[in-house]
DRENMARLO-536257 format. One record per residue (C-alpha): y, z, x negated; residue number from 0. Coordinates in nm, 2 decimals. Layout:
N
Y	Z	X	NUM .
...
This chain:
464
0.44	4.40	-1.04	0 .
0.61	4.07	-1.10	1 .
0.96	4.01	-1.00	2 .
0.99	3.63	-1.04	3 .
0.70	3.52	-0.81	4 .
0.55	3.53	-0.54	5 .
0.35	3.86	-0.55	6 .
0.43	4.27	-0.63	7 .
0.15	4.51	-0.55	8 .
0.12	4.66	-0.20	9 .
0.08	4.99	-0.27	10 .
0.22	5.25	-0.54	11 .
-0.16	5.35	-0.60	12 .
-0.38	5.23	-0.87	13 .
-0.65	4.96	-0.78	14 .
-0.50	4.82	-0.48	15 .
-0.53	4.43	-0.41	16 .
-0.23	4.22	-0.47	17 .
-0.03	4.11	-0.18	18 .
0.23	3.84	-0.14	19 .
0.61	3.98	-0.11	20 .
0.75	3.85	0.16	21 .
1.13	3.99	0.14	22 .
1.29	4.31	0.07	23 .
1.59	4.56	0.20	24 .
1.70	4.93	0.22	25 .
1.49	5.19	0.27	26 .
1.63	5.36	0.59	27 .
1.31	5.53	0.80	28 .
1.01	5.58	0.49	29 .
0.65	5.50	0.60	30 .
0.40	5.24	0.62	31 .
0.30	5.00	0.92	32 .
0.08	4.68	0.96	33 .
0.10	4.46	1.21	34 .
0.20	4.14	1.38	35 .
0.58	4.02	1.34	36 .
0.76	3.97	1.67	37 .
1.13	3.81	1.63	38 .
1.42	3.93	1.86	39 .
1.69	3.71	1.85	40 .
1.90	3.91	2.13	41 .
1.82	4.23	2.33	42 .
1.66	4.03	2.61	43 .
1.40	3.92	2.36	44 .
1.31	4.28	2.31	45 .
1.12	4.31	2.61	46 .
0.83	4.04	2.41	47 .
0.73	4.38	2.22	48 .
0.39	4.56	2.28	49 .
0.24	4.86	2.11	50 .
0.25	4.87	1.72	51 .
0.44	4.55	1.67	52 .
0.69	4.49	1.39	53 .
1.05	4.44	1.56	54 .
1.22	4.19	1.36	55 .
1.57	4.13	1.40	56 .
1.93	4.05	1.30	57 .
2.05	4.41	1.43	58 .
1.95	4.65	1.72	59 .
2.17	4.71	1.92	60 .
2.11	5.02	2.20	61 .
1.98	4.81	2.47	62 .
1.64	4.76	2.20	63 .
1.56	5.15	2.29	64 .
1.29	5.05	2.48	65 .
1.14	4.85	2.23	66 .
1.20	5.01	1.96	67 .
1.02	5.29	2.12	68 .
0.71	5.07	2.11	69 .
0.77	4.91	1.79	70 .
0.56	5.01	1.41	71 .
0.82	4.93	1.24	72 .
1.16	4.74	1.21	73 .
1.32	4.54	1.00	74 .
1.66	4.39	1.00	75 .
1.88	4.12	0.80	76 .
2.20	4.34	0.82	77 .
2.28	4.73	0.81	78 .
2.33	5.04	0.63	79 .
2.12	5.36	0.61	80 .
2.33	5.47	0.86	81 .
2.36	5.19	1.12	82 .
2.19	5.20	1.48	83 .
1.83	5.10	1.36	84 .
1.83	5.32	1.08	85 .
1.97	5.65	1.26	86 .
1.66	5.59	1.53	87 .
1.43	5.47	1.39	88 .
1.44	5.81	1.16	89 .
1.49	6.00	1.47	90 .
1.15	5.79	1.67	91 .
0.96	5.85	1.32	92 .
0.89	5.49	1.26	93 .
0.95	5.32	0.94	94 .
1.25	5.08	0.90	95 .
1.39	4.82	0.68	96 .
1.75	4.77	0.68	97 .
2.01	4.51	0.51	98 .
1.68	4.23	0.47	99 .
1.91	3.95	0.50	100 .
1.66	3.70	0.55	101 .
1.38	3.92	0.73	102 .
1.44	3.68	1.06	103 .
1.43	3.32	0.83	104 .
1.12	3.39	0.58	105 .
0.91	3.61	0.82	106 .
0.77	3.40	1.10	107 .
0.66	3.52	1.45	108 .
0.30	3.68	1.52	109 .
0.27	3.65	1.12	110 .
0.04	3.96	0.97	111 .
0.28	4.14	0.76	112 .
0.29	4.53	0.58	113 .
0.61	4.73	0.62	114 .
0.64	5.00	0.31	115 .
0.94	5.13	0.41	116 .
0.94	5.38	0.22	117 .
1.03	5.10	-0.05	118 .
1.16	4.83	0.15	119 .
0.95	4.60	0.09	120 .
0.75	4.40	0.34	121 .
0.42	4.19	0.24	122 .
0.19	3.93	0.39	123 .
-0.12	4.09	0.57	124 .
-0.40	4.01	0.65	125 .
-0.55	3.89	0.94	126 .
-0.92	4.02	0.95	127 .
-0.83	4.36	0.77	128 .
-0.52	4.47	0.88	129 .
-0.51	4.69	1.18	130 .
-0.25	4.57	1.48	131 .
-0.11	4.95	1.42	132 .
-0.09	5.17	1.10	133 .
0.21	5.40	1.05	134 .
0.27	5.69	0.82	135 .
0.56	5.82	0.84	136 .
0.74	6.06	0.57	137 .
0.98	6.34	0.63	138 .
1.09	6.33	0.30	139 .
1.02	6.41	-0.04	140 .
0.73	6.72	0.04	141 .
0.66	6.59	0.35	142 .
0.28	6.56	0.52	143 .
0.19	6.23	0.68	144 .
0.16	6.17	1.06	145 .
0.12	5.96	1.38	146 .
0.45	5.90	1.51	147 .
0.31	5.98	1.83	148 .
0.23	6.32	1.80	149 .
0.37	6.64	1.86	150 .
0.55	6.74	1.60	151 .
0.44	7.07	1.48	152 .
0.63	7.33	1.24	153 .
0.47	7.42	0.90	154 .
0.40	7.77	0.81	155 .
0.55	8.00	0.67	156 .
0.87	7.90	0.77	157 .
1.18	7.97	0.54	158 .
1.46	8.23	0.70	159 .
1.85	8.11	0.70	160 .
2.12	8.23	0.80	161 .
2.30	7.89	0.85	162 .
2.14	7.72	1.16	163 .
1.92	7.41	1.14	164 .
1.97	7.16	1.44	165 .
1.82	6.86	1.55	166 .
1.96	6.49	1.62	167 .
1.79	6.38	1.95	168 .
1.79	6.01	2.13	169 .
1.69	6.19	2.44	170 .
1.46	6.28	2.70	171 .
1.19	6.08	2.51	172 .
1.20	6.30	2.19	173 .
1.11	6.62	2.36	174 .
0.79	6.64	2.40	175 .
0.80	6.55	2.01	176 .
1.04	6.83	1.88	177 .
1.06	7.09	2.14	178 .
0.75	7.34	1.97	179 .
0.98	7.31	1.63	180 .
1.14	7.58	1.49	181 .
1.48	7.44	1.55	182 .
1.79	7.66	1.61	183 .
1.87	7.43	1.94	184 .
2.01	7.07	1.96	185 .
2.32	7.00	1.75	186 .
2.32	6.65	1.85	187 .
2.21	6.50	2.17	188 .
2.31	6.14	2.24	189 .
2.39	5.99	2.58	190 .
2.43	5.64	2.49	191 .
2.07	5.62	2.50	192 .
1.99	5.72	2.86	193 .
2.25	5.47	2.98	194 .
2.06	5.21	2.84	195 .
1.70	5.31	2.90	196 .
1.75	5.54	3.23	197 .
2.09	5.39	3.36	198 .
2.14	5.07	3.25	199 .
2.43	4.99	3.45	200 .
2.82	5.03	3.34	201 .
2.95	5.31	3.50	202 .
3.27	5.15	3.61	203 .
3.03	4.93	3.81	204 .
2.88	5.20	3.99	205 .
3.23	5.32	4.07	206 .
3.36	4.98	4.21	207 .
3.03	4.95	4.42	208 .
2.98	5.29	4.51	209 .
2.72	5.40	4.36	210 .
2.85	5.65	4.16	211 .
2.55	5.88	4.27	212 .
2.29	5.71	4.08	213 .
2.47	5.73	3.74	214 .
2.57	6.09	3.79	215 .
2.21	6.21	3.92	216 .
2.01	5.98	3.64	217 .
2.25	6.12	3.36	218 .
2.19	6.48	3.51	219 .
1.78	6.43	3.49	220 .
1.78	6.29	3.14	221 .
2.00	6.60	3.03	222 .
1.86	6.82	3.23	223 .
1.50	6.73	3.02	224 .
1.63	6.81	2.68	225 .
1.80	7.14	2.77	226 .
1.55	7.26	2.94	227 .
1.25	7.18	2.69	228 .
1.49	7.37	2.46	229 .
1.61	7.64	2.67	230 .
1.74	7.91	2.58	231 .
1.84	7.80	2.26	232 .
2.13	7.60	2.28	233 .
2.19	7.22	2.37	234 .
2.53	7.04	2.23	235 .
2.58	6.67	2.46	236 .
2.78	6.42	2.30	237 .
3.00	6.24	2.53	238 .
2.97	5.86	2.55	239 .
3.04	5.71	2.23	240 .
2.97	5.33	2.26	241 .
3.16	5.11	2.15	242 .
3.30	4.77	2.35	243 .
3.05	4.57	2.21	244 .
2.78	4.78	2.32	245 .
2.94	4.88	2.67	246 .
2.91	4.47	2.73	247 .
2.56	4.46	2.73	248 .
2.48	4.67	3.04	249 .
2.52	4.58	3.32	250 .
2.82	4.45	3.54	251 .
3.00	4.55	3.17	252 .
3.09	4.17	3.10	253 .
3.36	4.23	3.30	254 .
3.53	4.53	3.25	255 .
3.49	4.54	2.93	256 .
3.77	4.37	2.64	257 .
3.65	4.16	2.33	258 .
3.76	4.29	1.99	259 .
3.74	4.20	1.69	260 .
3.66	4.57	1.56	261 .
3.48	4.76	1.79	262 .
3.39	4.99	1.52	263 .
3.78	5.09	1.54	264 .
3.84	4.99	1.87	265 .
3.83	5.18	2.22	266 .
3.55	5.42	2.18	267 .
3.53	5.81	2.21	268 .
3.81	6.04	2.36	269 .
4.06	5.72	2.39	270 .
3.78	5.58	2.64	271 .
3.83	5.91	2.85	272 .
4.19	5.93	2.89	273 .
4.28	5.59	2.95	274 .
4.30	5.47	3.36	275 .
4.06	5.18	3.28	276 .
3.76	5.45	3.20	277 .
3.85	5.79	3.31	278 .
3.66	5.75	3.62	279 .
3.35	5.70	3.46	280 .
3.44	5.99	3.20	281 .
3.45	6.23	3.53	282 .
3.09	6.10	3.63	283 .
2.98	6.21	3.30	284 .
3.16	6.49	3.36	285 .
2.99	6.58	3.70	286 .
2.65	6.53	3.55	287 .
2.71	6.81	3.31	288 .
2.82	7.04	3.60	289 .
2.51	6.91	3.78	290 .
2.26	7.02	3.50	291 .
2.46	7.35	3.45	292 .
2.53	7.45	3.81	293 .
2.23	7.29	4.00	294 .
1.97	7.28	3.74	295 .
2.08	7.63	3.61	296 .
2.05	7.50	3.26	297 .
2.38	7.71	3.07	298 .
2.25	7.65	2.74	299 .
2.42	7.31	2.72	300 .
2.77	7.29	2.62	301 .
2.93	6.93	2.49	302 .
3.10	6.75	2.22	303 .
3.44	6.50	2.27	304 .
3.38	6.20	2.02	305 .
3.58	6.04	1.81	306 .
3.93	6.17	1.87	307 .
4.24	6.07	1.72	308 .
4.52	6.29	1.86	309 .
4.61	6.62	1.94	310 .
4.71	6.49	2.32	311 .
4.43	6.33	2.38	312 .
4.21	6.59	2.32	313 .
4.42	6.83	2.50	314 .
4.42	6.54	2.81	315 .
4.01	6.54	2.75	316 .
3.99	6.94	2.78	317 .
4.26	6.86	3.12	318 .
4.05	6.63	3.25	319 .
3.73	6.89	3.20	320 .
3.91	7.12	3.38	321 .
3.95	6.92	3.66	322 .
3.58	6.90	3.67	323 .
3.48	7.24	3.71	324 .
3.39	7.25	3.35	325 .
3.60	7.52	3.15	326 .
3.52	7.73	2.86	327 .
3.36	8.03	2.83	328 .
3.08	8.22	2.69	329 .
2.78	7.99	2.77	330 .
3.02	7.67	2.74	331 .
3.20	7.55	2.48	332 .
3.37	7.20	2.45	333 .
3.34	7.13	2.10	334 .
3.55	6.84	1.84	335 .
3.38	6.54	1.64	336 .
3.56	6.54	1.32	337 .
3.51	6.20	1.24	338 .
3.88	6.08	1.18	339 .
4.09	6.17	0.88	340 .
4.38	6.23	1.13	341 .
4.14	6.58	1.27	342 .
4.10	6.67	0.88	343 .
4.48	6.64	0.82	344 .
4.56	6.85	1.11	345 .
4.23	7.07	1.11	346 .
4.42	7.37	1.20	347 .
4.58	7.29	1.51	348 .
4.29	7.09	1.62	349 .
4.10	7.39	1.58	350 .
4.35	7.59	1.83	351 .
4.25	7.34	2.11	352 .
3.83	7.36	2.07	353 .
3.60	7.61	2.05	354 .
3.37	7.48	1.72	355 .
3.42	7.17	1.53	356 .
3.09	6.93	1.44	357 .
3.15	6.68	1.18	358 .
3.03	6.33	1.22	359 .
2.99	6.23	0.80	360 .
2.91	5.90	0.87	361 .
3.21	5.79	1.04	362 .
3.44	6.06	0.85	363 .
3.31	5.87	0.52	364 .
3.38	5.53	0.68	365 .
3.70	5.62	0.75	366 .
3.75	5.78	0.46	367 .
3.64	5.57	0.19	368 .
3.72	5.23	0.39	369 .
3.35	5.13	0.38	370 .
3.22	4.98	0.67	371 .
2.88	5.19	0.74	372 .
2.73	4.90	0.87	373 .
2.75	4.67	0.53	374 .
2.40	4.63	0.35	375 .
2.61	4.51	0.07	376 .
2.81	4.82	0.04	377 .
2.54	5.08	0.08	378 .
2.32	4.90	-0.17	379 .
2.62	4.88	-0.40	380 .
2.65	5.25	-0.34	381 .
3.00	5.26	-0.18	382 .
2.88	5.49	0.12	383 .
2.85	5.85	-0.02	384 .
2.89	6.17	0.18	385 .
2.89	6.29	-0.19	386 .
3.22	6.12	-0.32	387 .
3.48	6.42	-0.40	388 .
3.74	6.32	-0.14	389 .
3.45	6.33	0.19	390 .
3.36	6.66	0.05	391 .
3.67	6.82	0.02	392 .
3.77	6.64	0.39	393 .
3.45	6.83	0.48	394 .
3.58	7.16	0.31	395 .
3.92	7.14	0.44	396 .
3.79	7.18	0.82	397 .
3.52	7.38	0.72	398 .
3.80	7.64	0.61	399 .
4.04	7.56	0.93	400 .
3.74	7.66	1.15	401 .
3.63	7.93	0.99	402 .
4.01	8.04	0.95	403 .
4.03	8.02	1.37	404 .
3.71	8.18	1.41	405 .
3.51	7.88	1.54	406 .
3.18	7.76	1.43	407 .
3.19	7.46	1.22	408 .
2.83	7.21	1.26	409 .
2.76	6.88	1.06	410 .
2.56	6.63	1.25	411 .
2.55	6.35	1.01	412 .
2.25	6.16	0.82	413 .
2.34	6.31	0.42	414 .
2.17	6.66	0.44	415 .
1.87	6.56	0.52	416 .
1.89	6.27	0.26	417 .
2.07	6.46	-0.02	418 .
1.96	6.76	-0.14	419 .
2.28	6.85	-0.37	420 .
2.49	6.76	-0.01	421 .
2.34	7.04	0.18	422 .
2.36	7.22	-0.07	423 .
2.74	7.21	-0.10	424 .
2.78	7.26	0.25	425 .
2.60	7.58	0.24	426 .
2.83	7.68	-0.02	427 .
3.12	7.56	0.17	428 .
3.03	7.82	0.43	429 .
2.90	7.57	0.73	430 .
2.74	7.73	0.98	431 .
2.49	7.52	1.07	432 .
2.35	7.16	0.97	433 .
2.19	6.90	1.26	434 .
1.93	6.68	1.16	435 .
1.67	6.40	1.21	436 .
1.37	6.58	1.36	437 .
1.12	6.50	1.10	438 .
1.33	6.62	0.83	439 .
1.37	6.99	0.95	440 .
1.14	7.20	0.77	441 .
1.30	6.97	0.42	442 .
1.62	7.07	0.47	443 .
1.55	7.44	0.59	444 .
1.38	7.48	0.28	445 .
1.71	7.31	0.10	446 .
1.88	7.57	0.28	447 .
1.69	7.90	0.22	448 .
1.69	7.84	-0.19	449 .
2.09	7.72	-0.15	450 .
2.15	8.07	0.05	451 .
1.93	8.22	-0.19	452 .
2.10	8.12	-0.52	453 .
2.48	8.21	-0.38	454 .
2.29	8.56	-0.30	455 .
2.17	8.62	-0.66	456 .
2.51	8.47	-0.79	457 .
2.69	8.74	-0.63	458 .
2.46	9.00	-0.75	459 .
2.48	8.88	-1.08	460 .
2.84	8.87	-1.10	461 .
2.90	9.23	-0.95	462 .
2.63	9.33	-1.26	463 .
């Protein structure tokens, strides 16, 4: 393997051929893909890609679901493991190359290249040889290879916990994929990815033109898939949580929505909900709840409020609910993102106004840490770490305030399923249950089972 030139070899095994290194970045989605580079300058480039082609890019963004869908592999110039094209492209199973910083300059488009993603690395191809789709995609360290378009089917024998194992889901799409897993129900289901692929449209728009109906009814169907491919085991729906930036790029959204500077801190999550310039949207989201409850019959689907900052606004939130029809009770439960320091700090009382807490580590450690999530500089530095001592005990502190108030307390973020030693922590901490990427379920159940295990036979031993 040379570093200085121009070649490294393509594959980790012995006796493979040589292959030009064309650039390199993070690891985020492990796997390996051939085939033709397409370039996407902006999301309305995205519609250019075509079964098994390599989606190259600045960033994603959300309005790229449909093509990333399609894509072999991505690679971008900027990002963290835990950025938009990172998160799902782990959840789609397809490999992905973050923080590249050149991948768009050096890699040219319908250029023959190799994605090993489980490196970062991506190589020239080859023309002749190299097929126009190849993927194999790993779900960690013991995991077996696959298509990313097949069913996703559990391994046997399964290991017994008693902390729960979610899953992360995109939406609808995913179903089909995860639904025969051995999954304790959906800790994570995210919305912002039927607006773009089913909806499409701002929701304020709908409201000034009356169309209200076709957000609510289109939200309600690609609900209404997940929770019932999972029924009866239970379905937790996050709320809207784009940002500014990303509400901009549907449509009618240029103009309702402002320009900041840091969207990342900006109006996003439960501030959205309660302020006048939003909250009728919020109660369309709210009615397509109620639709897939009441008219679909689906009770297995309760939601999450994103992102909150305050005590009133989450108490204005859980008002606004009300309003709606949708009030807690034993097949519903309205349930708190802990992804702001402000939550941890007041952990108990926010715990008085919820019925089960889910923390969102990425943001919490953003926040936390002051690392922007987003930085390939800072990740590859190794700044971002759900593992550094002050996001643990953050995690710990509302971990205890739930359990003290007798709700359940979830994590939804990316480190369990990436560290080992993190879930294992959190078992000890005495979380209830842990939401991951679907292809890294039976890794971290098995992370699970022999953390449970070993605080068993610690106890035992120490009553010896």
């Amino acid at each position: 393997m040379t570093k200085n030139g121009k070649h490294e070899n393509s594959s980790p095994a012995a006796g493979t051929p040589e292959r030009k290194l064309l650039c390199r970045g993070l690891a985020a989605s492990p796997g390996l893909a051939a085939g033709k580079v397409v370039l996407v300058p902006g999301s309305a480039d995205a519609v250019k890609i075509t079964d098994g082609d390599i989606l190259v890019t600045t960033m994603t963004t959300p309005d790229m679901i449909p093509a990333l869908r399609k894509a072999g592999a991505v690679v971008t110039d900027e990002g963290g493991r835990t950025c938009h094209a990172a998160i799902l492209s782990r959840e789609l199973g397809i490999p992905c190359i973050v923080g590249a910083r050149n991948a768009t300059a050096v890699l040219a488009e319908g250029q023959d290249v190799i994605v090993d993603a489980t490196r970062g690395v991506v190589f020239q191809g080859e023309e002749k040889t190299a097929p126009s789709h190849e993927t194999v995609v790993s779900s960690g360290p013991a995991a077996a290879p696959r298509q990313p378009a097949q069913v996703l089917q559990p391994a046997a024998p399964q290991s017994v916990t008693a902390t729960k194992i979610l899953l992360n889901l995109e939406g609808p799409a995913s179903v089909e994929r995860c639904s025969a897993l051995p999954a304790d129900g959906v800790g994570l289901l995210r919305t912002e990815f039927i607006f773009t692929g089913d909806i499409g449209i701002h929701p304020i728009y709908l409201v000034r033109t009356k169309q209200e109906t076709l957000f609510v009814d289109k939200l309600a169907e690609g609900i209404a898939a997940v929770a019932s491919g999972f029924s009866p085991r239970p379905v937790l729906m996050r709320f809207s949580d784009f940002r500014t930036n990303d509400f901009r790029k549907l449509r009618g959204g240029q103009d309702i929505e402002p320009l900041e500077s840091n969207p990342m801190l900006g109006w996003r999550g439960a501030s959205r909900y309660v302020s006048s310039d939003y909250e009728q949207g919020f109660r369309l989201e709210c009615r397509a709840v109620k639709k897939v409850r009441d008219t679909f019959g689906l009770t297995n689907l309760s939601v999450i409020i994103p992102f909150v900052r305050t005590l009133r606004e989450m108490e204005q939130v859980r008002g606004i609910l009300e309003s709606e029809g949708l009030v807690s009770g034993p097949s519903f439960k309205v349930w708190l993102m802990v992804e702001v320091p402000s939550v941890v700090l007041q952990a108990d009382r926010f715990a008085a106004i919820c019925d089960g807490f889910t923390i969102g580590s990425n943001d919490l450690t953003q926040l936390i840490l002051g690392v922007d999530r987003d930085s390939a500089k800072l990740d590859a530095m190794g700044y971002f770490d759900e593992r550094h001592p002050s996001v643990l005990e953050a995690i710990s502190m509302a971990v205890r305030a739930a359990r003290k108030a007798g709700i359940p307390c979830s994590i939804c973020g990316e480190g369990p399923s990436v560290f080992p030693d993190f879930a294992e922590k959190l078992v000890a901490m005495g979380i209830d249950s842990i939401s991951v990427n679907p292809d890294a379920l039976d890794y971290t159940r098995r992370i699970v089972a022999s953390a449970e295990q070993k605080i068993i036979l610690d106890g035992i031993r120490g009553r010896v």
